[in-house]
C-alpha positions in Angstrom: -263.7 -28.3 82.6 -265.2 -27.4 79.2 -263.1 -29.9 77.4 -264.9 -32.7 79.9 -268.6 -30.8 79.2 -267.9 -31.1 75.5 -266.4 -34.8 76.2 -269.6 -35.5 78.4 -271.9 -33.6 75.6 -270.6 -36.2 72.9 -271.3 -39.2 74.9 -275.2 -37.7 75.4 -275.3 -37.1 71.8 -274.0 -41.0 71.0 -276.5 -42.8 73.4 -279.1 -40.5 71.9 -278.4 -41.7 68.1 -277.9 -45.0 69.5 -281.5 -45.3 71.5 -283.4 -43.7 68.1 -282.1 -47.5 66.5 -282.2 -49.3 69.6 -284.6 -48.6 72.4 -286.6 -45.6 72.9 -284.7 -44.1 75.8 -285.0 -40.5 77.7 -282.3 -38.5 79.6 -283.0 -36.6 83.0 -280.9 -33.3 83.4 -277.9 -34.8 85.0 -277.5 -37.4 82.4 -279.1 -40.6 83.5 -281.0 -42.8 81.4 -284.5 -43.3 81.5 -286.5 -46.5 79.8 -290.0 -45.0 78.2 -293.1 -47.7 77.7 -293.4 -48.1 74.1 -296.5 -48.9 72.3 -297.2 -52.0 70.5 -296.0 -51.2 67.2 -296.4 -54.5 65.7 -300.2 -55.1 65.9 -300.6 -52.0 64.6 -299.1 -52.7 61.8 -301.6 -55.6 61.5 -304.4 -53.9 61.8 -303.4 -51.7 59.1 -303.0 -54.5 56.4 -306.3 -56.1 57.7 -308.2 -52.6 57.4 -306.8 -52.2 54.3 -307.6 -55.4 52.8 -311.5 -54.9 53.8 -311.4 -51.6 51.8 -310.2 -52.9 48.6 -312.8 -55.7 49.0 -315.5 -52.9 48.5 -314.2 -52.5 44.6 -315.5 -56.1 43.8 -318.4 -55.5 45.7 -319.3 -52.6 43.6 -318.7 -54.3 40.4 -320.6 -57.3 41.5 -323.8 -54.7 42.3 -322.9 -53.1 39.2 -323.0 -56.6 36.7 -326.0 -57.5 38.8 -324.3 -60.1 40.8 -325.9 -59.7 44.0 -325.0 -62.8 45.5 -320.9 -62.6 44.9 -321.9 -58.4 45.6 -323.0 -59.3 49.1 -320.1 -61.7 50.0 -317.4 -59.3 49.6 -319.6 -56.6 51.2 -320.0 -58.7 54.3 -317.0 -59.8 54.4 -315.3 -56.1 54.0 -317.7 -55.4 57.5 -316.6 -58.4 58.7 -312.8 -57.8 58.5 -313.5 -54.1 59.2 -314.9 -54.7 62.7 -311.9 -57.4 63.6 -309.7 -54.8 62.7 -311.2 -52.0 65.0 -311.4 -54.7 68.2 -307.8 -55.4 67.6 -307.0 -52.0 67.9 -308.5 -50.9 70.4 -307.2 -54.2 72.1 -303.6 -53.4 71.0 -303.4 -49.1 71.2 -302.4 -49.6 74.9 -300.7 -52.3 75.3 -296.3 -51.6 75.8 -294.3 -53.4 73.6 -293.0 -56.7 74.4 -289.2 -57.8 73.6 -288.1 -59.6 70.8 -292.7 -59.2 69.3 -292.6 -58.7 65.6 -288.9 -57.1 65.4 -287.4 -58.8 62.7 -288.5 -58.4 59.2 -289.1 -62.4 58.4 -291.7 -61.9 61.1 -293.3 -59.3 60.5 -293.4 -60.4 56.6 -294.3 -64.0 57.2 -297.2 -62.9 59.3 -299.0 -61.1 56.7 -298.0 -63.6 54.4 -299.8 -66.3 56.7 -302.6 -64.1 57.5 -303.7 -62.1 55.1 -304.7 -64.6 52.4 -306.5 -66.6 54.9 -308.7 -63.4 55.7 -308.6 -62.9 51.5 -310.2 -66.4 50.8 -313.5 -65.8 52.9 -315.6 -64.0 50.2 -314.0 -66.7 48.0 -315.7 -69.6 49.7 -319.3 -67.9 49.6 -318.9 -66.4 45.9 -317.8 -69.5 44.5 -320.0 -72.1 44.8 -318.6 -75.3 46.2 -314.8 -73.9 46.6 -313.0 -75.4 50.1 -311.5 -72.6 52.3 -308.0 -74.7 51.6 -308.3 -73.7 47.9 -309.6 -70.2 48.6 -306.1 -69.8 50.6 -303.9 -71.3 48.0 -305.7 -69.3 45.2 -304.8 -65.8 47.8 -301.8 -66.6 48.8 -300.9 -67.1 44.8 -302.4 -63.8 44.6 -300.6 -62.1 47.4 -297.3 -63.4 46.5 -297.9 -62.0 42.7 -297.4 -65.5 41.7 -300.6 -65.7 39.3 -301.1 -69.3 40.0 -304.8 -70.5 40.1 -307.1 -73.2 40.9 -310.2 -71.8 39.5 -310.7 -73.2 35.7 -312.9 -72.1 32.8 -314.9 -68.6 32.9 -315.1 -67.3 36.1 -317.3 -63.7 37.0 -315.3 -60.7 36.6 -315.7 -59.5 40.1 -313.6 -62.9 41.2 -310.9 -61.8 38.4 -311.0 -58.3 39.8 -310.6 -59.3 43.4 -307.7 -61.5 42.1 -306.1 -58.8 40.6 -306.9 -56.4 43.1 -304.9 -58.8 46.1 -301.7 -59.3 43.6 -301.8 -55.2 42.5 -302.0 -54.6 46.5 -299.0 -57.4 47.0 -297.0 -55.8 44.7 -297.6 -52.9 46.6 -296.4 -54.2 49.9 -293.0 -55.6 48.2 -291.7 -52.9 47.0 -293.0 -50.6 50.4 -291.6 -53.6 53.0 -288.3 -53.8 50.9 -287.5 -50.3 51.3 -288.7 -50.1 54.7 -287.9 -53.1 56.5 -284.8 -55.0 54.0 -283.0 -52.1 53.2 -281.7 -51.0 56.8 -280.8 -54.9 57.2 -279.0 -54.7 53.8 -281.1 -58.2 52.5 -283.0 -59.1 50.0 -280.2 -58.0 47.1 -280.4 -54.3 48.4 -276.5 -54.9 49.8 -275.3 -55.8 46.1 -276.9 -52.4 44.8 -275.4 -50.3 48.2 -272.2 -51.5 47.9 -272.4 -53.0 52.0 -272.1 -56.4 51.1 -272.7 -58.4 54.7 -274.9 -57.5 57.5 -275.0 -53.7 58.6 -273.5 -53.5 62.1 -272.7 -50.8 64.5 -270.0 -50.4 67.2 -271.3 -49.6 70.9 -268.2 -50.0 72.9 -264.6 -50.7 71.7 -264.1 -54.0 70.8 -268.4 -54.8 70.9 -270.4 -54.8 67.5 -274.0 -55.0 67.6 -276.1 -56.4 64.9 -278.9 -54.6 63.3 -281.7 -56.9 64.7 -282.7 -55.6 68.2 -286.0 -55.9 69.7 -286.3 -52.3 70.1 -286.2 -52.2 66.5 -290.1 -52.4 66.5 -290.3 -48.8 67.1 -289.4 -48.1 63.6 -291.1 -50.2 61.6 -294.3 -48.3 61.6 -292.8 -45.1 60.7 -290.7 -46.6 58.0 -293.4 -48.3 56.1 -295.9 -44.8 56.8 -292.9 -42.8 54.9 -291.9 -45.6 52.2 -296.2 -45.7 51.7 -296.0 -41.8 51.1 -293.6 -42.0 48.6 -294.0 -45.2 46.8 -297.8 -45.2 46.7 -298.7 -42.0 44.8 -296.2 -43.3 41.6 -297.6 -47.3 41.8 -301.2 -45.8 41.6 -300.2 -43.2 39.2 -298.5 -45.8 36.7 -301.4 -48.2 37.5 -304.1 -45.3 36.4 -302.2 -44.0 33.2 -301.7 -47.9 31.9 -305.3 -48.5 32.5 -306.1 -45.3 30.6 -303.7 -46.9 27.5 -305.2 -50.2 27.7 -308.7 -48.7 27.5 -307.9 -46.4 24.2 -306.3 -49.6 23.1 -309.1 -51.4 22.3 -309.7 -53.3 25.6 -313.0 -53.1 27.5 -312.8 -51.0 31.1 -312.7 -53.4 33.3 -310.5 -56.1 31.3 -307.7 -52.8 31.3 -308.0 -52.2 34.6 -307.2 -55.9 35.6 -304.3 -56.0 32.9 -303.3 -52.9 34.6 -302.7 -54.2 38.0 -301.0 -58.0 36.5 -298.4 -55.9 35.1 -297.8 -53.6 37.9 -297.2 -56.2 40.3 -295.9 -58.7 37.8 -298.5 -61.3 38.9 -299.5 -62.3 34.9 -303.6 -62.2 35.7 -305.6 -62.8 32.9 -309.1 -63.4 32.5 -310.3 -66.5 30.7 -310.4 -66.0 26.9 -308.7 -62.2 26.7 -306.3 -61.7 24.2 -304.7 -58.8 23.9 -303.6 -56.7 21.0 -299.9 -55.5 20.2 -300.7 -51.8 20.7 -302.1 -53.3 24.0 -298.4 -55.2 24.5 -296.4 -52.5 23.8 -297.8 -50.1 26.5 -297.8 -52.9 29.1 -293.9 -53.8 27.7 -293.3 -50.4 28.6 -294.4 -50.7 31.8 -292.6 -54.1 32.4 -289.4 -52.3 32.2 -289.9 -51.2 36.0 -289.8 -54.4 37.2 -286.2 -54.6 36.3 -284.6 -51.8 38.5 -285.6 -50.6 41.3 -283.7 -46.9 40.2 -286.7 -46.3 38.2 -288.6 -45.7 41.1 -289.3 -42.9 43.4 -286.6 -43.3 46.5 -284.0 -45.2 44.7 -281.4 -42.6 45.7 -280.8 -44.1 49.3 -281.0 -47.4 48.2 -278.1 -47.7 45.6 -274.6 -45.9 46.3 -274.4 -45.8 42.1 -274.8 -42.2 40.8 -274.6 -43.6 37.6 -277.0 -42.6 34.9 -280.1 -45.1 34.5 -278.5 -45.9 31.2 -275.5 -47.9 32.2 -277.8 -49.2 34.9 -276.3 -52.9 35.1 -279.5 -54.4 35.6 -281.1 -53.0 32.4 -278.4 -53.4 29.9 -277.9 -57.3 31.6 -282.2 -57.0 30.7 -281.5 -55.9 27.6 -278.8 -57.9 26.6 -280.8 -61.1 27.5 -284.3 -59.9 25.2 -281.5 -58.5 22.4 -279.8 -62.3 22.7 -283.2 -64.1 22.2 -284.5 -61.9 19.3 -281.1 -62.1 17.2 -281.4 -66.1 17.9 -284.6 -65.6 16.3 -283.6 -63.8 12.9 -281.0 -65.8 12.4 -283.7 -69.0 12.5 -285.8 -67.5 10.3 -282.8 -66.4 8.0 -281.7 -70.0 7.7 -285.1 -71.8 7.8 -287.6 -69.1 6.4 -290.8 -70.4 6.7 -294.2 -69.5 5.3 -295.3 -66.1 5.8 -293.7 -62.6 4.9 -292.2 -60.0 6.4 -295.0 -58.7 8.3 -295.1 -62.1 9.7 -291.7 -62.5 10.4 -291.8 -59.3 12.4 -295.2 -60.1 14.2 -292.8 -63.7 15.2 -290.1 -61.2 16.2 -292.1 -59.0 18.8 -294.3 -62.2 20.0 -291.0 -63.7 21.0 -289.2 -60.6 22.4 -292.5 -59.5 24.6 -292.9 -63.2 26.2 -289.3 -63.7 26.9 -289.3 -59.8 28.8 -292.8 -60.8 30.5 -291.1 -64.3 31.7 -288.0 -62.3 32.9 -289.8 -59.9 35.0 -291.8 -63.2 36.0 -294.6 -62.1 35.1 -295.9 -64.5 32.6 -297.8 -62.8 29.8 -298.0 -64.9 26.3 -298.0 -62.6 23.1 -301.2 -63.4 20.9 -299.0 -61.9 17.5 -298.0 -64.7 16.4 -300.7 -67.4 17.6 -300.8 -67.4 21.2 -299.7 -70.2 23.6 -299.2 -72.7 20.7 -296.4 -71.0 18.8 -294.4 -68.6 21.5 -291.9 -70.6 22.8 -293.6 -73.9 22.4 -292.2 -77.5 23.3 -288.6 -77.9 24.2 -288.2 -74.0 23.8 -290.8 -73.7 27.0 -287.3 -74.2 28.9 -286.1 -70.8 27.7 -289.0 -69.6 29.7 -287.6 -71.4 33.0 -284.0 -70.1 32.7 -285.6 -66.4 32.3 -288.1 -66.8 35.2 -284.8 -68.1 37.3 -283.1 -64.6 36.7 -286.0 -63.0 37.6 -286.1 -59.2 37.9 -284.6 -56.2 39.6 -283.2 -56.4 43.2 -286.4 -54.3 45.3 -289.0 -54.7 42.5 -292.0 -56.5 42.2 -290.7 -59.4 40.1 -288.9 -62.8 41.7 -286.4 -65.2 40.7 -282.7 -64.7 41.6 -283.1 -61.2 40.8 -280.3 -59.2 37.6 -278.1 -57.7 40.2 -277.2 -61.2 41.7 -276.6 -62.5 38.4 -274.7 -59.4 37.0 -272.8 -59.9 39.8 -271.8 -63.6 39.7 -270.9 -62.5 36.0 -268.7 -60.3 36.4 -266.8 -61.9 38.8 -266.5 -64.4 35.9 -265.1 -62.4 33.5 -262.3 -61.4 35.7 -261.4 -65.2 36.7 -261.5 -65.5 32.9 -259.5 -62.8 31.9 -256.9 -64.2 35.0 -256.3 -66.8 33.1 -255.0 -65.4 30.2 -252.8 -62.4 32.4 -252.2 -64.1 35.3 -250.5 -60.9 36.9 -253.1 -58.3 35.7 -254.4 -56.1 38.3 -258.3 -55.3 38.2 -260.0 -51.5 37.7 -263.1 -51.1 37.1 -263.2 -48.8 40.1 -264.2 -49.2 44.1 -267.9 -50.3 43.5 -267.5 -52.9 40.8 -264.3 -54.2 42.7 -266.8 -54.5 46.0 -269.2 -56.2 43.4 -267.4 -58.9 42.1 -265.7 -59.9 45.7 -268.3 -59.3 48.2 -270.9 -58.9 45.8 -270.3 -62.1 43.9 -269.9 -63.9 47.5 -273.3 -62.6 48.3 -275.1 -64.2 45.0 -273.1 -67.5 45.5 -274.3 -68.3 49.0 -277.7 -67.2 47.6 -277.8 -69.3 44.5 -276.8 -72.4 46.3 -279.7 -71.7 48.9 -282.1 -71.1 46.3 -280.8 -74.5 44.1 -281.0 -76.2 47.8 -284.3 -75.3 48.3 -285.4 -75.9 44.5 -284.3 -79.6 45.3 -286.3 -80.0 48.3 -289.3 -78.5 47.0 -288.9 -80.7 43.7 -288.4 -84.1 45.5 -291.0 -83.2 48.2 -293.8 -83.0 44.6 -292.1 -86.1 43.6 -293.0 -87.9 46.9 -296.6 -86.0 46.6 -297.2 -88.2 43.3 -296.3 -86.0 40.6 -293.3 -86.8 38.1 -290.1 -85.2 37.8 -290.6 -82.8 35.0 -293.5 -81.9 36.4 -292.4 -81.3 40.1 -289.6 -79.7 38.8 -291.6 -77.2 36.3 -294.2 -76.2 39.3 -291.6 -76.0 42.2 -289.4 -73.3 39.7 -293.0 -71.3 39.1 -293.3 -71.6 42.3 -290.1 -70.4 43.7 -289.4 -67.6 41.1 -293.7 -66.6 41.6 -294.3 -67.1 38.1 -297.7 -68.7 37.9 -298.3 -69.2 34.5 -295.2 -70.9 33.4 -296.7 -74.3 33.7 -298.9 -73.5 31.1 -295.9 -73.1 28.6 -292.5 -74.6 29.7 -293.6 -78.2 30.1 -294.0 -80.7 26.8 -298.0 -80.1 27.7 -300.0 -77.7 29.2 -300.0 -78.3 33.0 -302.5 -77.1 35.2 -302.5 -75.7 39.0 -306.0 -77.2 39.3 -304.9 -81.1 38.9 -302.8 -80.6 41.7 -303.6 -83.0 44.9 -304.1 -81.2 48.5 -300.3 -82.3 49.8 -298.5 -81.0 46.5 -301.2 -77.3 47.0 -300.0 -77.2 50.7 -296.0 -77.8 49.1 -296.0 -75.5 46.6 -297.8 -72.6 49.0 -294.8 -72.7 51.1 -292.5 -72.5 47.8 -294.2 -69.1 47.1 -293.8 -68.2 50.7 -289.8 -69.0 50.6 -289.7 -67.4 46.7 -291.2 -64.2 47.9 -289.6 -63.6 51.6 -286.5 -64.0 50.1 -284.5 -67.3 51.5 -281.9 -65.0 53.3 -284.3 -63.7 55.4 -285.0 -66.9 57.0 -281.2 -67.5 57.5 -280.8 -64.3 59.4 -283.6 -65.5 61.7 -282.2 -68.8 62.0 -278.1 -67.6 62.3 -277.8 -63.8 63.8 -274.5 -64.0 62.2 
């Protein structure tokens, strides 16, 4: 009789585990199951992006009152109201309501939602603090922001509150990556987080001998509030925190206030916004190098301890030396040119060159997009043919979970190292590979994992190209804005083509094109596969 309680206590104890991931469930005293209303979780989650985004409109509003910018003042402070009293009637329309099957339980939907509205709700101060700007080209110029792509419309010298506000939308979409990563990609194992677990393929879970269930139930929905709550908790404190001691640096570098504060958030959320006409100093570039560096792993971060399985120390982080390796590569390339072709200048010039180089080529790696000023700004870092460098680093991208796009390190460290033993096959046909269990899992799974992501990424880099091609632009040029697009590096038009090319000259098909390339670049392409094939 005891060994049947224990047998029948074991059971309890399974279903129990198994309702906290899949349904809320409760249990009478003799064992039988009872289904519990759950509350909407997914509105809620809604309402907390939308009352969010109407408090950070306030800090253009007070800068706008502040440069006596009453007009542009008032348009943000009505619209924070505005967006402040849509997101109280949806609450209040939402608190009660149970919780529908299959509403807002995958992550694709609950990110391509905010993605879709958000920036719509973004662009309405935009269309009454610009004069004559369409609601169209408020979007795109939002949605660039949100996505920390950088990319605008808006030419010439614009008021600072608008660059603020900018800034302020790509600093707070930063802020949501990194949180929705941890929160909603990493019990999935997507987005690159399976390469750095070591769970290469879709987490499952056995119900019943012989039954596997996938990770993307309805009930699911439950948990998404209290993940984000608990990544937000931890995350937050040390984005803000780096956010505040680089604005501090900037400012005792030289820079005015409020041009460090918006330099602060570009490089934070590795969105590359700049206001028209600032150049910054290499004191200035140094700092903000420094603070580059955490786009490139996500074990820099707060957390990072139950996303990767590697105990490693953050030295021999593969992801950083692969970073490293790539700046190291480009510099040497450089001395070596200016060994055999010195040209006019000294040493102090040929180390101003040096660091110009180095810093662009980590700022177009981390997709961010910053341009040294050392050694003569956009005209002489990476200029003509070179500018393609720039692509091929913005197509790495960054670290798996972090801010920055593109491919991301790990996928590429991974499809690497999987060469290097097919190479090293060759020559011992009959060699058995060490390395040990996690870079073994790496190169198999891992490698399989960055090849079916690299063709879906080259797949949609063709389709986006040829649909700018059909839109009326040429083939350099579609295929320069669909890869700053899809890697959400704005500003690498500006540099990688033969000319400087510009997001403003764009026509209203080729806006509404490239919008949904930042979309794709930013979900993560995966994401929309698992929607599309459970599998």
């Amino acid at each position: 009789m005891g060994r049947v309680n224990a047998n029948e206590r074991d059971t309890r104890k399974a279903a129990v585990g198994h309702s906290d991931a899949c349904r809320a469930q409760r249990y009478d005293r003799k064992g039988h199951r009872v289904s519990m209303q759950r509350k909407a979780q997914g509105p809620l989650i809604m309402v907390a992006l939308i009352g969010v985004t109407a408090m950070a409109m306030l800090l253009p509003a007070a800068v706008g009152f502040t440069l006596r910018e009453h007009a542009l003042a008032r348009a943000f402070l009505y619209s924070a109201a505005l967006l402040g009293s849509l997101a109280g009637m949806i609450y209040l329309a939402a608190r009660a309501n149970p919780s529908r099957d299959g509403a807002l339980s995958h992550p694709f939907s609950i990110l391509t939602l905010a993605y879709l509205l958000l920036p719509a709700l973004m662009a309405v101060p935009l269309t009454e603090a610009i004069p004559g700007m369409r609601f169209g080209d408020a979007w795109f110029e939002m949605l660039s922001a949100f996505t920390t792509t950088g990319a605008s419309l808006l030419e010439g010298t614009t008021s600072r509150s608008v660059d603020l506000w900018r800034a302020t939308v790509a600093w707070g979409g930063g802020l949501f990556v990194v949180v929705c990563v941890m929160a909603l990609l990493v019990p999935f194992n997507l987005g690159g987080v399976e390469l750095l677990r070591g769970q290469i393929g879709g987490a499952m879970r056995v119900t019943e001998p012989g039954q596997a269930q996938t990770n993307f139930q309805e009930s699911d929905e439950s948990r998404n509030l209290q993940r984000l709550r608990d990544q937000v908790s931890v995350i937050a404190p040390a984005y803000l925190g780096i956010t505040l001691v680089l604005w501090v640096g900037l400012s005792m570098a030289g820079n005015p206030p409020l041009v460090a504060l918006m330099l602060a958030m570009s490089t934070l959320s590795t969105s590359g916004i700049v206001p028209v006409g600032v150049s910054t100093s290499v004191p200035s570039e140094i700092l903000i190098a420094l603070v580059l560096v955490f786009a490139l792993s996500r074990r820099l971060w707060p957390g990072a301890r139950a996303l990767s399985a590697d105990q490693s120390p953050k030295r021999q982080d593969p992801e950083l030396m692969l970073a490293a390796v790539i700046v190291a590569l480009i510099v040497l390339a450089l001395v070596l040119h200016a060994l055999i072709r010195p040209g006019p200048g000294g040493f102090v010039t040929h180390l101003a060159d040096i660091w110009a180089h180095g810093f662009t080529a980590l700022s177009f790696l981390t997709t961010t997009g910053f341009v040294s000023s050392a050694s003569g700004g956009l005209s002489q870092v990476f200029s003509g043919p070179a500018g393609l460098m720039l692509m091929g680093l913005a197509l790495f991208g960054g670290g798996v979970a972090t801010t920055a796009g593109g491919l991301k390190l790990m996928r590429v460290f991974a499809l690497g190292w999987q060469a290097r033993r097919e190479v090293s096959k060759l020559v011992y046909p009959d060699s058995v590979g060490g390395d040990g269990p996690r870079l073994r899992s790496l190169r198999r799974e891992g490698a399989f994992a960055a090849w079916l992501f690299l063709m879906i990424f080259i797949f949609a880099l063709t389709s986006l190209t040829a649909g700018l091609t059909l839109a009326g632009l040429t083939l350099e040029k579609a295929a320069v804005f669909a890869v700053a697009a899809l890697t959400t590096t704005g500003p690498l038009p500006l540099i990688a083509a033969a000319e400087p090319l510009y997001w403003g000259e764009l026509g209203e098909g080729a806006k509404i094109l490239l919008g949904f390339g930042m979309l794709l670049g930013r979900l993560e392409l995966l994401l929309l596969l698992s929607v599309l094939w459970r599998r």
